[in-house]
N, C-alpha and C positions, 0 to 999 in steps of 0.2 A: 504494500500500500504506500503512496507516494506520502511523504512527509517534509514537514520545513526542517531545514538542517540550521534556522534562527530565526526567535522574537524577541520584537521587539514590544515589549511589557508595559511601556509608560513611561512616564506618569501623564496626566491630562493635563493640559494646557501645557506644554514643556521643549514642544518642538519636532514632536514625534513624526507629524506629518511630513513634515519638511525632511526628516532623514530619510523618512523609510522612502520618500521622492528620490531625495539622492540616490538612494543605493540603489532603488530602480532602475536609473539611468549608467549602472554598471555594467559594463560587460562579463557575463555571466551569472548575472544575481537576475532571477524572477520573483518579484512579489505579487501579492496576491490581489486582486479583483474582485471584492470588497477588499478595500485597507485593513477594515477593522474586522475579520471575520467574528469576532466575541465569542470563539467557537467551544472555549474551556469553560468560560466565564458565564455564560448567559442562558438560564434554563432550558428556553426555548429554542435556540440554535442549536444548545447541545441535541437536544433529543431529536434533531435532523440525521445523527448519525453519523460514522467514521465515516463512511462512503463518499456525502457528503463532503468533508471538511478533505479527502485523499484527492475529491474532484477540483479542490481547488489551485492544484497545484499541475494536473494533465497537461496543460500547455505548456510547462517547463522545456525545456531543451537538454538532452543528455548533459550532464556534469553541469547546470547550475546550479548554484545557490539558490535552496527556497528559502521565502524568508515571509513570514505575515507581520503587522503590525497593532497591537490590541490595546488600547490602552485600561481596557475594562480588568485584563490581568494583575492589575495593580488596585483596585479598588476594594478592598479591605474594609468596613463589614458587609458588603454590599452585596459582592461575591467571594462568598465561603468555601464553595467546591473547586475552585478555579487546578489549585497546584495539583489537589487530589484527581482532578482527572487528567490533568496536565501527564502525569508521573504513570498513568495507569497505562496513555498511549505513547508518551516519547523518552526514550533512554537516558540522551544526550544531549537534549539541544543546547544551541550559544541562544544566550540571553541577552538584550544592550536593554538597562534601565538608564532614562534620559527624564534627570532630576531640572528644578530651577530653585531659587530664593522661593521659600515653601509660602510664606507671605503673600511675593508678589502673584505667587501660581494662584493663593486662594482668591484674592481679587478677580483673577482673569477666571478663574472658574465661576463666582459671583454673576460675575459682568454676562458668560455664555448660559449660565442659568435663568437669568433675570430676559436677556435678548429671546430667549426662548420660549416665554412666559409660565416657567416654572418659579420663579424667586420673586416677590412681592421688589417695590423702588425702596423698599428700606433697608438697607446693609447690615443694620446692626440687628433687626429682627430675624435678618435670614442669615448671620453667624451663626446667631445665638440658639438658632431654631434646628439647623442643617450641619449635624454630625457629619460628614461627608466633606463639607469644604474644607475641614482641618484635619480630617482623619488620611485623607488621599494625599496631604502632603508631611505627612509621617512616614519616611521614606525610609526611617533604620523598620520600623514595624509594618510595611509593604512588604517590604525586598528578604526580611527573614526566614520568610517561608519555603521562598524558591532558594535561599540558602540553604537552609537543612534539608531539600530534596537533591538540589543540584551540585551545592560548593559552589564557593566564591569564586574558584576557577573556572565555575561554568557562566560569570556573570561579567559582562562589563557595565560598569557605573559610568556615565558619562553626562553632562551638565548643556543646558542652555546657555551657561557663562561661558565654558570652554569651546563651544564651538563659536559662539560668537566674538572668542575673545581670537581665538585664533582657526578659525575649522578646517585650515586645512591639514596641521598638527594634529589636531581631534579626531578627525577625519581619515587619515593614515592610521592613530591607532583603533580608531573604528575595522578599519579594514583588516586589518593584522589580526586582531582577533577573531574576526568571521573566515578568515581564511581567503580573502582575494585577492588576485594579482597585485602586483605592484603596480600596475598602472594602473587601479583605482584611483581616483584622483575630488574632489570639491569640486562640482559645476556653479561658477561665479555668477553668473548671469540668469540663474534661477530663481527668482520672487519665491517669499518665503511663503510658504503653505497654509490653508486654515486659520490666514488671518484678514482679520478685514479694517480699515481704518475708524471705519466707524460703525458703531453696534447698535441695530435697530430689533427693536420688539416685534416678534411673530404676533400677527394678529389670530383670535377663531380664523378655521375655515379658510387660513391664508393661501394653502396652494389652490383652491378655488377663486375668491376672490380678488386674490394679489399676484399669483405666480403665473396665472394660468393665461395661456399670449391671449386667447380672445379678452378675458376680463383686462387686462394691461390696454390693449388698445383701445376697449371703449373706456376707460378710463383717461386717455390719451385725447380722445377725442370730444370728451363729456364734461370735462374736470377742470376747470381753469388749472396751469401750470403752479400759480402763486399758491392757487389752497393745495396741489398737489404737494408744495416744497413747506408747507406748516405745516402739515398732517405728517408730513418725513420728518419733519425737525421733531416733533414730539414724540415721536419712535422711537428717535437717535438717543444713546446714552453718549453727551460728545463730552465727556471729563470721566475720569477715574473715580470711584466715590470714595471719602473720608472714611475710614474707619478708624473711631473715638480712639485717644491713647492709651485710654484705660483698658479696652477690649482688645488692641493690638499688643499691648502688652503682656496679655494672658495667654493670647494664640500662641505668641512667642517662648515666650517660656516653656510649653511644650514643643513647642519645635525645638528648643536647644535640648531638653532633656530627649526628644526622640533621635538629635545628630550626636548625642551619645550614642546612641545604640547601634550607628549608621557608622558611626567612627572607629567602634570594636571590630565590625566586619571589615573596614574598607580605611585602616589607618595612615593615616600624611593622606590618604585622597586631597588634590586638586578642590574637588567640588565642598569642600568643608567649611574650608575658608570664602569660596568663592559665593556660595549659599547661602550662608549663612552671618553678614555683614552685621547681624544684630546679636550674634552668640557673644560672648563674653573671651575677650583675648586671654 
């Protein structure tokens, strides 16, 4: 049965898209179509069956690299079964977990929950409320589990700071680890993935009334252009939202006690310091 010979795990909002882009554009790496099959993670995919998840990889080419990208892998208490079925069908796989400043991940997670209309315009009701946006960026208590299955040998840690601080450094030991030619190399001139400059709210009923081209162009043709561009302004979240320092301070404090945990498995890591700007020197 055909199998990814690597995943890549997470975390969400972190950059994931944009790698597993790159490595796409390798010669010899096939990824998968869906990106995110959630195929260990997600009850209902799973019970689609090995068959399934073996077919996602048939149009591979002799000797490449498979590779899928999930970031559901990583979402801890959300999905429970994840490792355990992970370990049930694959022996060996390389791992790349792709961390940020856990802070600024939880905002940008906020921001795609709130665009989505799952999170209410209140930041601090939807911390306080949403176990999820600080537990997903508890990266030493993610990444444990597929330690004790795999070893740390089976994992790379790698950072949204390091590739952006330098990716093509990053990038090479991305590759080194997956096993790909040396001529793997950073595509420069690729716009980064899964991001958008400005984050507007899904309305009800959006891919009908909003998405859908005939609904688009009688709107086009119906709508004056000026109340088109107020009704988009009040969509758009265009700032970052404030979160009190009282409550950014608590978040934190468990993120520095969770990059203990993260610092046992994975010590001098690069991403510790890079991460983690508010841990205590």
């Amino acid at each position: 049965m055909a199998q990814p010979d690597f995943l890549l795990i997470g975390a969400m909002k972190c950059g994931t898209s944009t790698l597993a882009t790159q490595l796409g554009l390798q010669d010899g790496v096939f990824m998968t179509t869906p990106k995110e099959p959630n195929f260990f993670s997600d009850d209902d995919i799973y019970a689609r069956g090995t068959d399934w998840y073996a077919a996602l990889y048939a149009e591979a080419a002799p000797g490449d690299l498979k590779g899928e990208a999930s970031t559901h892998y990583t979402k801890l208490p959300t999905y429970p079964d994840t490792v355990a079925r992970m370990t049930a069908l694959l022996a060996a796989p390389r791992l790349v977990y792709m961390i940020r400043n856990p802070m600024t991940r939880a905002v940008s997670h906020y921001i795609h929950e709130w665009s989505e209309g799952r999170m209410s315009s209140d930041p601090v009701q939807a911390f306080e409320s949403s176990e999820e946006i600080t537990s997903y960026g508890c990266y030493g208590m993610q990444i444990a589990p597929f330690v004790e299955a795999y070893g740390a040998a089976h994992i790379h840690l790698t950072s949204l700071e390091q590739i952006k601080a330098d990716p093509d450094a990053e990038f090479t030991r991305i590759a080194a680890f997956l096993g790909l030619p040396d001529t793997a190399a950073w595509v420069h001139d690729l716009p980064a993935q899964n991001i958008s400059a400005e984050r507007m709210r899904r309305l009800p009923l959006q891919g009908l009334l909003i998405d859908h081209p005939l609904a688009a162009a009688l709107r086009r043709r119906l709508v004056p252009k000026s109340l088109r561009a107020w009704i988009r302004a009040k969509r758009t979240m265009t700032t970052r939202p404030e979160i009190p320092k009282d409550l950014q301070n608590r978040i934190e404090t468990r993120f520095v006690e969770d990059r203990d945990r993260l610092a046992a498995i994975f010590p001098d890591h690069p991403a510790l310091d890079l991460c983690y700007p508010f841990a205590p020197q």
